[in-house]
C-alpha positions in Angstrom: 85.7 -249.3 -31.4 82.6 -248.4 -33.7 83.2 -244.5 -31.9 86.1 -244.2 -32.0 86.8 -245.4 -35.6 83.7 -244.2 -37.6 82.1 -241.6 -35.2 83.8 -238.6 -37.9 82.3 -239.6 -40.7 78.8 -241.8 -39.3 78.0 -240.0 -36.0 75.5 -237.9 -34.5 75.7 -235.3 -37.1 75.0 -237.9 -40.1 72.3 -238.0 -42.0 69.9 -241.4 -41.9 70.5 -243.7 -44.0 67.2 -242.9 -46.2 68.4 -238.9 -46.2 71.9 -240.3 -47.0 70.5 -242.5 -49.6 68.9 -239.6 -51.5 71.8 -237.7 -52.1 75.0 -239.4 -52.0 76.9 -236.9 -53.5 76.5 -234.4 -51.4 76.5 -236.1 -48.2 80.0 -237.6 -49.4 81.1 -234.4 -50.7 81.1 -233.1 -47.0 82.6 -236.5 -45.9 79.2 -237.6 -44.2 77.9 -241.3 -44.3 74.9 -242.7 -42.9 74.4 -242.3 -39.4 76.0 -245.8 -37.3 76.3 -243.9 -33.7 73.1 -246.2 -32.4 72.7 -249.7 -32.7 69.8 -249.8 -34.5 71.3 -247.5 -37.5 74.7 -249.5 -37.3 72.3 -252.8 -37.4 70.7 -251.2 -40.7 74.0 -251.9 -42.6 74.1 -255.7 -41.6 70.6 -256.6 -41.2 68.4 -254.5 -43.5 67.7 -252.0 -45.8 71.6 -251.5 -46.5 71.9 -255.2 -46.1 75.8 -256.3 -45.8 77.3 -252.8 -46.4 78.8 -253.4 -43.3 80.6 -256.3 -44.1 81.6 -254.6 -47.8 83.0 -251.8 -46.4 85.4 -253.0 -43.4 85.8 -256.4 -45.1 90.0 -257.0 -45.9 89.7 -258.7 -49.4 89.8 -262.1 -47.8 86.2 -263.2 -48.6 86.5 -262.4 -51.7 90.1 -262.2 -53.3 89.8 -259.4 -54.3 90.6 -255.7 -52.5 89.8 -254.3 -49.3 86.4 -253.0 -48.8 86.7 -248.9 -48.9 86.7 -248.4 -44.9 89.0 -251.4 -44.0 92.0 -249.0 -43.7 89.6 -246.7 -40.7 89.6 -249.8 -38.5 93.4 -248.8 -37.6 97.0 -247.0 -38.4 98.6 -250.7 -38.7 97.8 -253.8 -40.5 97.7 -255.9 -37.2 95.2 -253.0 -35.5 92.7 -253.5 -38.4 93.4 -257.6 -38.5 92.2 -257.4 -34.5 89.5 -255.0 -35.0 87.9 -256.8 -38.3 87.7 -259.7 -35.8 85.8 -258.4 -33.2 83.5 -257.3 -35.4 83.4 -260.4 -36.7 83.2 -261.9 -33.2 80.4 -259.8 -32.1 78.2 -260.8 -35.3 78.1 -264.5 -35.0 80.2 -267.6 -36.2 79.6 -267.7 -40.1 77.6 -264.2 -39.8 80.4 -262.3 -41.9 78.7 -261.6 -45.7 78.8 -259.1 -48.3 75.4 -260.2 -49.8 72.6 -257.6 -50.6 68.8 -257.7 -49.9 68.3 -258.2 -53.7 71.3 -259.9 -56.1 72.9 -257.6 -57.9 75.5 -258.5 -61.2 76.8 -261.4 -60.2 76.1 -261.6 -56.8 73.0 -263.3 -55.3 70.7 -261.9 -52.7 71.6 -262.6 -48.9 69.6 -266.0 -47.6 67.6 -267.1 -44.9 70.1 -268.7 -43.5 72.8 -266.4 -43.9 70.9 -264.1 -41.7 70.2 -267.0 -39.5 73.8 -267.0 -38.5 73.8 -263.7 -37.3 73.7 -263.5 -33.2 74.0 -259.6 -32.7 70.3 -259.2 -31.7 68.2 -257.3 -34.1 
């Protein structure tokens, strides 16, 4: 699902996500993100350094009240598609695994715990 949903924009051909990192812009300008076509990048964006970006991007407003995250609508053409693929995400990271927290709090929003990294069972 992870291929054929965010290959385009995060595959072979992306940059890492420390080249990414150092210029955004122009990375984004060319419709490039970081590079999630291994495991261990795509585990970068749940584990660390780009702690719960993951989660962020594909989440579907639910965890927080609030919007969508801003890749929620690439996990499938229909509402139901993206409701089944959220899941198996979800699924595949553990029971109670599924949060938007950072490494470090940022506004409002503390810094991802001990134990909410605990509950993740994707092995890292």
């Amino acid at each position: 699902m992870i291929t054929q949903k965010c290959a385009a924009c995060h595959g072979a051909g992306s940059p890492s996500y420390e080249e990414w990192n150092l210029d955004r812009k122009s990375f984004e300008a060319k419709s490039l993100g970081p590079r999630m076509d291994n495991y261990s990048d795509l585990m970068r964006h749940v584990v660390w350094p780009a702690t719960g970006s993951l989660a962020r991007r594909l989440d579907d407003g639910k965890s927080t009240g609030g919007k969508p995250g801003n890749h929620y609508a690439a996990l499938g053409a229909t509402e139901a598609e993206r409701a089944k693929n959220l899941a198996l995400v979800k699924r595949w990271l553990g029971d109670g695994a599924w949060n938007l927290n950072r490494w470090e709090a940022r506004d409002n929003v503390p810094a991802v715990t001990k134990e909410q990294l605990s509950k993740i069972k994707a092995k890292y």
